[in-house]
C-alpha positions as CSV (number, residue, x, y, z in Angstrom):
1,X,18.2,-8.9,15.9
2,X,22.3,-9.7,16.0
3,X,22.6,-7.4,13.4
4,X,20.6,-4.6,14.8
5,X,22.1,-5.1,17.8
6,X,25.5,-4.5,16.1
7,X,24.1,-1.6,13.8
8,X,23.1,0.0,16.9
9,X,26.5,-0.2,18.3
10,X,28.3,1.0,15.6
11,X,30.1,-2.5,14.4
12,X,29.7,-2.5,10.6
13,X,31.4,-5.3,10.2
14,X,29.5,-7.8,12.8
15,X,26.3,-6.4,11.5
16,X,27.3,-7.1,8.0
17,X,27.9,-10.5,8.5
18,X,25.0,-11.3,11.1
19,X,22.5,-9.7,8.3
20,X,23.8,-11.5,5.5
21,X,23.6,-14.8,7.5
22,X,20.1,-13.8,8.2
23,X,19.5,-13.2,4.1
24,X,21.2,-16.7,3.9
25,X,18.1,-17.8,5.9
26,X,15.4,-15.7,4.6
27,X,16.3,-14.0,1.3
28,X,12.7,-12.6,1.7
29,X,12.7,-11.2,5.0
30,X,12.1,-7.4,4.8
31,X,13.6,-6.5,8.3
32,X,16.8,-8.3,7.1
33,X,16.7,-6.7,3.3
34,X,16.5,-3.2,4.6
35,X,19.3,-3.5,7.3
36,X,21.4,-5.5,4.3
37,X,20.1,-2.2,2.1
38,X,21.4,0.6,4.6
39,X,24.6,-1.6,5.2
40,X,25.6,-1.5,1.5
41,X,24.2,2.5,1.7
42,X,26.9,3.2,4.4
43,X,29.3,1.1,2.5
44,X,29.1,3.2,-0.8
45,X,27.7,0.0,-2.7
46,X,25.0,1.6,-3.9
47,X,23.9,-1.0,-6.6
48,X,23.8,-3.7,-3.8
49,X,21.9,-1.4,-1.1
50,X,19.1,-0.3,-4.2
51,X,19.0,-3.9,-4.9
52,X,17.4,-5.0,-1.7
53,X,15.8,-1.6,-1.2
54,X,13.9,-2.8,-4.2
55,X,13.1,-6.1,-3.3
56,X,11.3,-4.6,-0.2
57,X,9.5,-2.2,-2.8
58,X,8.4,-4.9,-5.1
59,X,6.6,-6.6,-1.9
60,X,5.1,-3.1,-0.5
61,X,1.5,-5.1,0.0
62,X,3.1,-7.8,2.8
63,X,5.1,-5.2,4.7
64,X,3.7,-3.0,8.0
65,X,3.2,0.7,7.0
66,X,6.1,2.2,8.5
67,X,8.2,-0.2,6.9
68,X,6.6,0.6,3.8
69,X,8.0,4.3,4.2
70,X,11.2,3.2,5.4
71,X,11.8,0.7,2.1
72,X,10.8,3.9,-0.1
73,X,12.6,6.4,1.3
74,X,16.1,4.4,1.0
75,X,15.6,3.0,-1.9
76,X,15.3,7.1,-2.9
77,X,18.6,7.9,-1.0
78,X,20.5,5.1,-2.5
79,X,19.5,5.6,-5.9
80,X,20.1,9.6,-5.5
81,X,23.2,8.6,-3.6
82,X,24.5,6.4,-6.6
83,X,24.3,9.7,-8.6
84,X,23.3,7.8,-11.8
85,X,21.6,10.0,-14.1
86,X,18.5,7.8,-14.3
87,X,18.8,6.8,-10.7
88,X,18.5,10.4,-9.8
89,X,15.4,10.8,-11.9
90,X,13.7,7.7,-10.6
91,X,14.7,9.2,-7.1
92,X,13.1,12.8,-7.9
93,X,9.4,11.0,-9.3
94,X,9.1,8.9,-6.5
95,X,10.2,12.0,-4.0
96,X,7.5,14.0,-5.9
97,X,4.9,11.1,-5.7
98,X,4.6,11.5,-1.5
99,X,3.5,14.8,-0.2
100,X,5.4,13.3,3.9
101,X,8.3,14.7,5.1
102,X,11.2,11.7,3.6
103,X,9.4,12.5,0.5
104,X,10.9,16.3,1.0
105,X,14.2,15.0,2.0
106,X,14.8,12.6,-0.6
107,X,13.8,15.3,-3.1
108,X,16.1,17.7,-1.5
109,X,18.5,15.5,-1.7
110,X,18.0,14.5,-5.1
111,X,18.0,18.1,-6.6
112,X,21.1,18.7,-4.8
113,X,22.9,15.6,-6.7
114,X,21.2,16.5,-9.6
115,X,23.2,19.9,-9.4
116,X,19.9,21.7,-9.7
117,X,20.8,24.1,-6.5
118,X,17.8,26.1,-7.3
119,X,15.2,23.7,-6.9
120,X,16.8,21.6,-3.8
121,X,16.3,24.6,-1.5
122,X,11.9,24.7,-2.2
123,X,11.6,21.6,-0.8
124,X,14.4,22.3,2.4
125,X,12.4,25.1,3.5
126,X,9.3,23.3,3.3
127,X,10.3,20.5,5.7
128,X,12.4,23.1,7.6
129,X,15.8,22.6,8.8
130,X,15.7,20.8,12.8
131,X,14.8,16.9,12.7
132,X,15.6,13.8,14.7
133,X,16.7,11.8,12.3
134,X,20.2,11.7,11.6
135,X,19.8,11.0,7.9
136,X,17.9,13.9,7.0
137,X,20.3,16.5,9.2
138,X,23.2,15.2,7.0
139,X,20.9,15.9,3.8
140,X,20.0,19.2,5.1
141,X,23.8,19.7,5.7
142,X,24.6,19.0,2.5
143,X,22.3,20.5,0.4
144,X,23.1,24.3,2.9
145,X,26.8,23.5,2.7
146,X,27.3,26.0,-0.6
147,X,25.1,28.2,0.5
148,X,25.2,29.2,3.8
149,X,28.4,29.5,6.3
150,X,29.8,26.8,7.8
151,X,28.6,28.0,11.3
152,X,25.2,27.0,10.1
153,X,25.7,23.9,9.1
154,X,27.8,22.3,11.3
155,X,25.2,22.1,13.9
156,X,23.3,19.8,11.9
157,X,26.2,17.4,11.0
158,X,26.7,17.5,15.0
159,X,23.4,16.3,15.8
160,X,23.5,13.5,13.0
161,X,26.6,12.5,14.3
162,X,25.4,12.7,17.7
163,X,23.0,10.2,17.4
164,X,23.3,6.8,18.6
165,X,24.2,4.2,16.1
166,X,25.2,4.2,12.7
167,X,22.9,5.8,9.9
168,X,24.0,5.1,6.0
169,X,25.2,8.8,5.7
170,X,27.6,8.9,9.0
171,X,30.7,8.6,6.6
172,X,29.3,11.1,4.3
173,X,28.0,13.4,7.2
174,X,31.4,13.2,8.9
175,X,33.5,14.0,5.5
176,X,31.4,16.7,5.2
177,X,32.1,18.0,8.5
178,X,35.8,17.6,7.9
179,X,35.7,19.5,4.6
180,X,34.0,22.3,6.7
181,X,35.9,22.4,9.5
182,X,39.4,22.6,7.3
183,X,37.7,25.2,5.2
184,X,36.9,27.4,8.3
185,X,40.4,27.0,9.8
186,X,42.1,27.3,6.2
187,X,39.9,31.4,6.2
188,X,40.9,31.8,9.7
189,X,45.1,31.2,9.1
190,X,44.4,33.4,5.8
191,X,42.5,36.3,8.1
192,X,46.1,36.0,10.7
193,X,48.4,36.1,7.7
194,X,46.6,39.3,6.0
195,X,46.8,41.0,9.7
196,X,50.1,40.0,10.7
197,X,50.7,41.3,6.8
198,X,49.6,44.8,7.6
């Protein structure tokens, strides 16, 4: 609960070390293996975060039904986000296996890291593009971000951003708008320059 409470407010580094006393405790516990999961997520240790996303998987019959689809559904993230070749495939079968919306996403996702840009957008327009969940706004982003202007994406990355707490793609999400952002202002000074040219 220390380390929710700390998630929740944003303090990666109190969480980290209240949910890794907690594994300390109860190397077992699922509540504490998914928070220790999305912790290593947000932290780019992607072998670590897949690690304890799959000792949640490996128990799927002991845990609740949403915390089923939440063990599944990172473990798919992480291993797309790792960007292994093998991880990615692994990530892509089990996205195809679930017909749910995080099934979509992580697909999505996975395409996109897979660099198959075709493919990534099928499963985009079938979950369609407004959610509450701050993870799957940043995939969205993401995946749109070559394709459409920036105008239309950066809504998205303001809504994940937007939302309370941390989520394991706010680094990414707010790179992402950064990259964006600079882009836009980099067209705009080249527009002024090209007028002030003429």
């Amino acid at each position: 609960m220390l380390a929710k409470f700390h998630w929740n407010l944003r303090q990666f580094a109190a969480a980290k070390k209240s949910v890794m006393q907690a594994i300390k405790l109860s190397k077992d516990n699922s509540e504490a293996n998914l928070l220790a999961g999305r912790l290593y997520h947000y932290d780019h240790n992607f072998e670590k975060a897949i690690e304890h996303f799959r000792n949640l998987n490996a128990n799927l019959d002991d845990l609740s039904e949403g915390m089923q689809a939440d063990a599944k559904q990172h473990l798919m993230y992480a291993l797309a986000a790792e960007g292994k070749p093998e991880g990615v495939e692994e990530a892509i079968n089990l996205a195809d296996s679930g017909a749910d919306l995080s099934s979509l996403v992580a697909a999505c996702y996975a395409y996109k890291r897979d660099g198959k840009n075709e493919q990534d957008l099928a499963p985009l327009q079938a979950a369609q593009h407004t959610t509450q969940y701050p993870n799957t706004n940043y995939i969205f982003a993401y995946v749109l971000a070559d394709e459409v202007s920036g105008d239309r994406v950066v809504p998205l990355l303001e809504a994940a951003l937007s939302a309370d707490g941390l989520f394991v793609f706010r680094r990414d999400a707010e790179k992402l708008k950064a990259r964006i952002t600079a882009n836009k202002g980099a067209k705009k000074n080249k527009k002024v320059s090209k007028d002030a040219a003429k």
